[in-house]
N, CA, C and O of each residue as an XYZ file, in Angstrom:
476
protein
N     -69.581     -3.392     30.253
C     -69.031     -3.442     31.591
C     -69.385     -2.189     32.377
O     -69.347     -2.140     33.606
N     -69.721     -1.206     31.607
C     -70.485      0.052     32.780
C     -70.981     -0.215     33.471
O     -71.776     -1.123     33.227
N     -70.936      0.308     34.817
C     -71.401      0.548     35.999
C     -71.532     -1.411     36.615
O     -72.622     -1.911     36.898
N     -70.764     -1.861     36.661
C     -70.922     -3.151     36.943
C     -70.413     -3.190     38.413
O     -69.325     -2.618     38.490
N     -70.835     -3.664     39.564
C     -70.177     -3.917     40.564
C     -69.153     -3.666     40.670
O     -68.675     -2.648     40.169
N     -68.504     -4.489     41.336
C     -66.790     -4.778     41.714
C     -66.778     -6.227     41.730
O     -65.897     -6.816     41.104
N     -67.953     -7.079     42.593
C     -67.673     -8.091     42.419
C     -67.920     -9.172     41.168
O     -67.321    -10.213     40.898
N     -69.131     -8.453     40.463
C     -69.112     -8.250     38.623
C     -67.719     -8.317     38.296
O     -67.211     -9.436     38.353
N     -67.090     -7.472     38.008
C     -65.679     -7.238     37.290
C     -64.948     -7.862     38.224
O     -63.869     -7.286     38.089
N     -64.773     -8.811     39.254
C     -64.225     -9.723     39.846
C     -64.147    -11.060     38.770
O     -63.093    -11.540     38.355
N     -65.484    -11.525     38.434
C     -65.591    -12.522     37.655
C     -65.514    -12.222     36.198
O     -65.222    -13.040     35.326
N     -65.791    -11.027     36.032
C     -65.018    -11.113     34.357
C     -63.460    -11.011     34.146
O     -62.923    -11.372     33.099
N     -62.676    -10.414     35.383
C     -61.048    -10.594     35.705
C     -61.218    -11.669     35.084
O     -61.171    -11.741     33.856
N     -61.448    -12.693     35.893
C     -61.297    -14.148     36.747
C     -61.575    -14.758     35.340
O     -60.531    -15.252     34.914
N     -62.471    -14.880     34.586
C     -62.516    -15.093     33.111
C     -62.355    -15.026     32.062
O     -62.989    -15.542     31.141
N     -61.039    -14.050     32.046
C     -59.901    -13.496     31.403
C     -58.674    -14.319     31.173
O     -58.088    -14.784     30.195
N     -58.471    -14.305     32.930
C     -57.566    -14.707     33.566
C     -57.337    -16.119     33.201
O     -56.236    -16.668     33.226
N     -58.802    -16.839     32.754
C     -58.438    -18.551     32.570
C     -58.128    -18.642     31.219
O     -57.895    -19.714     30.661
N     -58.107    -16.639     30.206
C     -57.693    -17.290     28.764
C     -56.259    -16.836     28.804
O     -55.711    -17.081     27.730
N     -55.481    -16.268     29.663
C     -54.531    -15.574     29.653
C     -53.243    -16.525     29.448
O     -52.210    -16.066     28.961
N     -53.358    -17.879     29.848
C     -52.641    -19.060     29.439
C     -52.153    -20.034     28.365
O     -53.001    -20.925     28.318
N     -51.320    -20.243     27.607
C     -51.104    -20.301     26.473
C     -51.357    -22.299     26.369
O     -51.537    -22.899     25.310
N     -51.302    -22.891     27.630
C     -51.353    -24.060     27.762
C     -53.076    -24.408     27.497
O     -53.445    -25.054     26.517
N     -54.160    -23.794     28.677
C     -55.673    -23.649     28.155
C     -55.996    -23.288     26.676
O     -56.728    -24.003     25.991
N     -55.470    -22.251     26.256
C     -55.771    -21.787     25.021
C     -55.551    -23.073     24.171
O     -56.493    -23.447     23.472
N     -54.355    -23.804     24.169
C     -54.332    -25.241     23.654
C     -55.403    -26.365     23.358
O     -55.754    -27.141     22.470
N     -55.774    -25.887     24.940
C     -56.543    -27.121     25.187
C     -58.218    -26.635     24.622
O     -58.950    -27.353     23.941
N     -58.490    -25.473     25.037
C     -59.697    -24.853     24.599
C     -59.695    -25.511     22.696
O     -60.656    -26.119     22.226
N     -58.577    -25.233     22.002
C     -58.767    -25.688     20.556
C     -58.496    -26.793     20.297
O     -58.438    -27.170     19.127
N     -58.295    -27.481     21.184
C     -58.241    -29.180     21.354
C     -59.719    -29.575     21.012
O     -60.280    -30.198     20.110
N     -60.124    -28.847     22.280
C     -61.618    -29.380     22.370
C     -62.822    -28.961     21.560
O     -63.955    -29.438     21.618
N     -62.295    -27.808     20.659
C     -62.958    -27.324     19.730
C     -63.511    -28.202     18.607
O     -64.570    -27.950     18.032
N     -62.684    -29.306     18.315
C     -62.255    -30.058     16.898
C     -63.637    -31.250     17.891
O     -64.811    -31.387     17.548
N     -63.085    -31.788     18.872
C     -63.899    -32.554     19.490
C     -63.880    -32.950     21.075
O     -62.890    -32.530     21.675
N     -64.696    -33.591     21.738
C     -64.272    -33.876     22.850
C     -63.209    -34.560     23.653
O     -63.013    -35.215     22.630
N     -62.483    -34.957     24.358
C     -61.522    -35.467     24.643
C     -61.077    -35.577     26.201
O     -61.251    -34.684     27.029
N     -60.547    -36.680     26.416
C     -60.184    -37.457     28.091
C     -58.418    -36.267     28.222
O     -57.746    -35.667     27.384
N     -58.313    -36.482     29.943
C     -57.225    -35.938     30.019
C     -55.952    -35.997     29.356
O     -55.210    -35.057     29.071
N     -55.770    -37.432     29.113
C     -54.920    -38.448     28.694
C     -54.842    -37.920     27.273
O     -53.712    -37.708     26.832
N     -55.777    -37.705     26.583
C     -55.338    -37.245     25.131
C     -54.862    -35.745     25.297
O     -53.769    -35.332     24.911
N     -55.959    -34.890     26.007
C     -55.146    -33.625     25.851
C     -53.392    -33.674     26.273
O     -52.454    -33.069     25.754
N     -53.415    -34.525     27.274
C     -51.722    -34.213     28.210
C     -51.034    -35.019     26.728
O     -49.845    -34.701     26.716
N     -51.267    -35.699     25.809
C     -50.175    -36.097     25.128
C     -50.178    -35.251     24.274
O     -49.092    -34.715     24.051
N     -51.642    -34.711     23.297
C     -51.365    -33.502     22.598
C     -50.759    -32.593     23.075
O     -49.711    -32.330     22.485
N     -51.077    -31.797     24.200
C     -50.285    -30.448     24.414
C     -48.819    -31.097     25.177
O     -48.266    -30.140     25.718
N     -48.138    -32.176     25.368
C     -47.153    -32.492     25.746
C     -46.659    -32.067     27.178
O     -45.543    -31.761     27.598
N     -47.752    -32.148     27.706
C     -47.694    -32.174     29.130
C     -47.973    -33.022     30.162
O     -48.764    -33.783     29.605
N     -47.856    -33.450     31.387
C     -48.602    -34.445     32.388
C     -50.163    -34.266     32.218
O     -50.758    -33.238     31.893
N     -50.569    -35.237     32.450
C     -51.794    -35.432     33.062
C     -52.685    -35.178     34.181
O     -53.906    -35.132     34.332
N     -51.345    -34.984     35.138
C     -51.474    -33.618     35.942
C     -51.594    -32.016     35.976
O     -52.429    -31.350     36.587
N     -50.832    -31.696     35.385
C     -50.601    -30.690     34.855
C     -51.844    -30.213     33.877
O     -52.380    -29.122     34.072
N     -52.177    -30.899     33.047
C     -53.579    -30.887     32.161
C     -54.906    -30.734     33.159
O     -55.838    -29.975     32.891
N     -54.867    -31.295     33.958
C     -55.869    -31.625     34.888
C     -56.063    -30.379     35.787
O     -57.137    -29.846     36.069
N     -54.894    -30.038     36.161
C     -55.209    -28.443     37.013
C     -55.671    -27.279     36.004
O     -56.255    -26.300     36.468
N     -55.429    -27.374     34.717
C     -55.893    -26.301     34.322
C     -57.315    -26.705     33.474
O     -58.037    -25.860     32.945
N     -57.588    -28.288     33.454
C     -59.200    -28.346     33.097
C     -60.243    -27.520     34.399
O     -61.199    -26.746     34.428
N     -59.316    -28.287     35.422
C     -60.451    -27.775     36.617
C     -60.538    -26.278     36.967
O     -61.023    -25.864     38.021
N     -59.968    -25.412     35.882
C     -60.142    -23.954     36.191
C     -60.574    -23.776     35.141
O     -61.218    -22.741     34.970
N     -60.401    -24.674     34.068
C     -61.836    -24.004     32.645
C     -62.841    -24.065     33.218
O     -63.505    -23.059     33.473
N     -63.275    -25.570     33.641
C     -64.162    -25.843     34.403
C     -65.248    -25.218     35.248
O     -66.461    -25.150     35.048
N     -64.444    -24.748     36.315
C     -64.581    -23.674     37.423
C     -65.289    -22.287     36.242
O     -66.472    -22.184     35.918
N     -64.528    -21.682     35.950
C     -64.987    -20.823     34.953
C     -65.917    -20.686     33.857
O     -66.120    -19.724     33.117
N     -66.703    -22.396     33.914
C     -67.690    -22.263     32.962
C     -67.434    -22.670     30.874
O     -67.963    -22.436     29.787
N     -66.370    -23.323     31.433
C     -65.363    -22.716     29.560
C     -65.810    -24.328     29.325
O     -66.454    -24.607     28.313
N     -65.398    -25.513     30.421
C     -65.201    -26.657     29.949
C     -66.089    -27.595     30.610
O     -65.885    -27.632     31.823
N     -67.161    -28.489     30.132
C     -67.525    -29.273     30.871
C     -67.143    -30.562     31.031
O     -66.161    -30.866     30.352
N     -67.625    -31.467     31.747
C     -66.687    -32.707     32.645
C     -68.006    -33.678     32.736
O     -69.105    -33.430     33.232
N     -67.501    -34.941     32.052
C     -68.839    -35.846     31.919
C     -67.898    -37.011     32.058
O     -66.937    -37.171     31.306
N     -68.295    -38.040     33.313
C     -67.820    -39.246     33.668
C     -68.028    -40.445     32.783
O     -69.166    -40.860     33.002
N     -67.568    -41.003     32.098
C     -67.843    -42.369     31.227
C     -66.674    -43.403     31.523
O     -65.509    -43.516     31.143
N     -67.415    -44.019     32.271
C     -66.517    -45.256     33.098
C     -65.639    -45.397     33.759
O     -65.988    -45.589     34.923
N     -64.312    -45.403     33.567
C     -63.248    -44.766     34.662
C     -62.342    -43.424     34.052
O     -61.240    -43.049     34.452
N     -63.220    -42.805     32.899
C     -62.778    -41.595     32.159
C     -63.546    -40.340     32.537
O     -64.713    -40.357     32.929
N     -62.777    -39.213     32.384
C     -63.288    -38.157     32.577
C     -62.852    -37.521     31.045
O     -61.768    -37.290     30.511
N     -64.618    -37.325     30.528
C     -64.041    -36.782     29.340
C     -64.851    -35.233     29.042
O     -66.047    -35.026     29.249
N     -64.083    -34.466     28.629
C     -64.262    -33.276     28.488
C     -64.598    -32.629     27.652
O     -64.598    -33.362     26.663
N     -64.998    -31.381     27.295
C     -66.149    -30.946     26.014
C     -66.124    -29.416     26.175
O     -65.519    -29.009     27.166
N     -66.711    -28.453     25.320
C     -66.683    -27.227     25.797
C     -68.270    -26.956     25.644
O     -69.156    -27.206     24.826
N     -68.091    -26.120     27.239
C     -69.394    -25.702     27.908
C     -70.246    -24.195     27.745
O     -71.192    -23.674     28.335
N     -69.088    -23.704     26.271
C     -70.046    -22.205     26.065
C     -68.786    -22.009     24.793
O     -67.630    -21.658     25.028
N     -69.293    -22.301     23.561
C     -68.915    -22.055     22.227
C     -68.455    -20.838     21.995
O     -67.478    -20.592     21.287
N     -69.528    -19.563     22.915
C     -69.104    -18.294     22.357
C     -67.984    -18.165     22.768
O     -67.474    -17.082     22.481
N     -67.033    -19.238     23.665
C     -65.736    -18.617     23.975
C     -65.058    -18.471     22.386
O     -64.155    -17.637     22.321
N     -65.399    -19.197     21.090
C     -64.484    -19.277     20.586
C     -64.904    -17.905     19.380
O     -64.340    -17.568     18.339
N     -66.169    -17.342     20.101
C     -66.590    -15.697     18.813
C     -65.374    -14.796     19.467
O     -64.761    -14.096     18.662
N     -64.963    -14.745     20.855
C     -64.216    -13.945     21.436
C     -62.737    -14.397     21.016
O     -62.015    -13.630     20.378
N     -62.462    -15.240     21.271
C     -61.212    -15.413     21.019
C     -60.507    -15.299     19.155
O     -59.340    -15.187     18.779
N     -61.896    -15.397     18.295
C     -61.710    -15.100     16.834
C     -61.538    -13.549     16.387
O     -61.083    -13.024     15.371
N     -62.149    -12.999     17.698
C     -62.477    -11.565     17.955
C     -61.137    -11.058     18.066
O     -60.746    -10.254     17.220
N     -60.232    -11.497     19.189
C     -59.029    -11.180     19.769
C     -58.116    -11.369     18.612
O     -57.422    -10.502     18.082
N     -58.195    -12.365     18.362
C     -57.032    -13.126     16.891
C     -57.011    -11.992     15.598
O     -56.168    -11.178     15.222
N     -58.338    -12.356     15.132
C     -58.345    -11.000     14.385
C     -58.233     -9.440     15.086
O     -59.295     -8.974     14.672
N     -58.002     -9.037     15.382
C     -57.508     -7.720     16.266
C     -55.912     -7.762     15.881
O     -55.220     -7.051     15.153
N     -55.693     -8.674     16.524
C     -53.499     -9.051     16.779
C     -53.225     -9.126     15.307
O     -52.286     -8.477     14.847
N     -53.847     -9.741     14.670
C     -53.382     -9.524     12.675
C     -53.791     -8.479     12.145
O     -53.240     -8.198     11.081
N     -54.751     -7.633     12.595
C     -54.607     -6.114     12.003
C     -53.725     -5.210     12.563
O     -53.217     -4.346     11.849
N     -53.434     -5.299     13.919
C     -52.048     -4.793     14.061
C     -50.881     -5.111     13.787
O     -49.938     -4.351     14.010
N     -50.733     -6.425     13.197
C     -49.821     -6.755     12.890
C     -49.216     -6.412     11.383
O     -48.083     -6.407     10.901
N     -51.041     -6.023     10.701
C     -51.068     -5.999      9.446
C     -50.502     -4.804      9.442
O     -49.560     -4.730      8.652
N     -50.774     -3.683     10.136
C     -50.677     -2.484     10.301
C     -49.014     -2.059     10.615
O     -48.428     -1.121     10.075
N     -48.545     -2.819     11.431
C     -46.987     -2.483     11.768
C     -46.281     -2.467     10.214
O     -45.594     -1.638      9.616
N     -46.714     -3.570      9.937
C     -45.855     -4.333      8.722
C     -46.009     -3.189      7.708
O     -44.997     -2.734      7.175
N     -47.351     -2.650      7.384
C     -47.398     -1.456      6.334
C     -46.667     -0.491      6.685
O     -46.027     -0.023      5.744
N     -46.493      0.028      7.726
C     -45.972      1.054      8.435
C     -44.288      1.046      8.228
O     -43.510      1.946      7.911
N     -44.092     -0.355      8.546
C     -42.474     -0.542      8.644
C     -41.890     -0.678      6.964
O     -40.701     -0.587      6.660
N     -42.834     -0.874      6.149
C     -42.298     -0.833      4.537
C     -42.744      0.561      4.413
O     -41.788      1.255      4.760
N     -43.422      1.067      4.189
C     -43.447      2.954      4.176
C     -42.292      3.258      4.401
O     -42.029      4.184      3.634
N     -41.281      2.976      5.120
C     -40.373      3.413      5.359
C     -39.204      2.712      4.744
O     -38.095      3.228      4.883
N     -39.322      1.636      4.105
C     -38.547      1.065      3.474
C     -37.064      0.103      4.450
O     -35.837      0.067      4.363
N     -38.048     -0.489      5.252
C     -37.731     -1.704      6.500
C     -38.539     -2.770      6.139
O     -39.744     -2.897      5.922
N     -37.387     -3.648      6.126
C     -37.765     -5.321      5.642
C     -38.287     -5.189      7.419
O     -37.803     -4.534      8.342
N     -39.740     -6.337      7.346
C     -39.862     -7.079      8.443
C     -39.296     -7.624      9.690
O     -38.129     -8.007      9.608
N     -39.768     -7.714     10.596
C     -38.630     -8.478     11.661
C     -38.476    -10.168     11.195
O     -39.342    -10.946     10.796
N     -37.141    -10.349     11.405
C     -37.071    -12.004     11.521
C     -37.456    -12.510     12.274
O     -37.082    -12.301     13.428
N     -38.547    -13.571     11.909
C     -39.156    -14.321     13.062
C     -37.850    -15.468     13.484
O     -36.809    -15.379     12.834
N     -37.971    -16.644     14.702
C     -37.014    -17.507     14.827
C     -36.727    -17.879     13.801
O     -37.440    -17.603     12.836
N     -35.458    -18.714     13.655
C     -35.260    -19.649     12.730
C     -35.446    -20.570     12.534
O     -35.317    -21.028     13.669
N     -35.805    -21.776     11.644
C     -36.513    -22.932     11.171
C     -34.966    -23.649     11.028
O     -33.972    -23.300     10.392
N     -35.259    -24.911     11.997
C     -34.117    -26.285     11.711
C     -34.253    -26.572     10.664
O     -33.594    -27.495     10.187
C-alpha cells in the first residue's frame, strides 16, 4: 500500500469494507462450497431475499461475487478465489492471538473465559 494515491486506498477501504460484515462473510463461504441462487443463500443464512440481495450487489460491485442469469434465476459464484487466501490469512492471525491470550492467561494460573452457554 506505499505511496498509493488516495483514491487507491479509497478502493482498498471500500474492499474491506464489503468483508467487514458478518452476513457477506456467510455468504462468501456459502459460495465457496458451490454456486448458488438468492433463494438458497436467504434460506441458508436465514435472511430475506432481499436482504441477501443488497449485500450480493455489493460483493458484486466489489468484484468478490459474480452474477450469471439462467432463466428466471440469478445465480451466483465467486469472482476472485484469492478472497478466500486473505480471509485464511485473517482467521489464522485471530487463533494465534487467541492462542496466545490463552497461554498467557494459564501462566498465571486463570482458567479461560466462559464462552456462552449451550441449551
Amino acid at each position: 500500500m506505499e505511496d498509493l494515491p488516495d483514491e487507491a486506498l479509497e478502493q482498498v477501504a471500500a474492499y474491506f469494507q464489503a468483508l467487514s460484515e458478518p452476513t457477506r462473510l456467510r455468504i462468501l463461504n456459502l459460495l465457496r462450497r458451490q454456486e448458488r441462487s438468492v433463494g438458497e443463500l436467504a434460506q441458508l443464512c436465514g435472511y430475506s431475499s432481499a436482504n441477501i440481495s443488497r449485500h450480493l450487489a455489493l460483493l458484486t460491485q466489489r468484484g468478490l461475487v459474480a452474477r450469471e442469469t439462467r432463466g428466471n434465476s440469478a445465480i451466483y459464484s465467486i469472482a476472485d478465489a484469492s478472497i478466500y487466501a486473505l480471509c485464511d490469512l485473517v482467521c489464522d492471525n485471530i487463533a494465534r492471538t487467541l492462542d496466545r491470550k490463552a497461554e498467557s492467561r494459564a501462566a498465571f494460573g486463570r482458567p479461560p473465559p466462559k464462552g456462552p452457554k449451550k441449551p
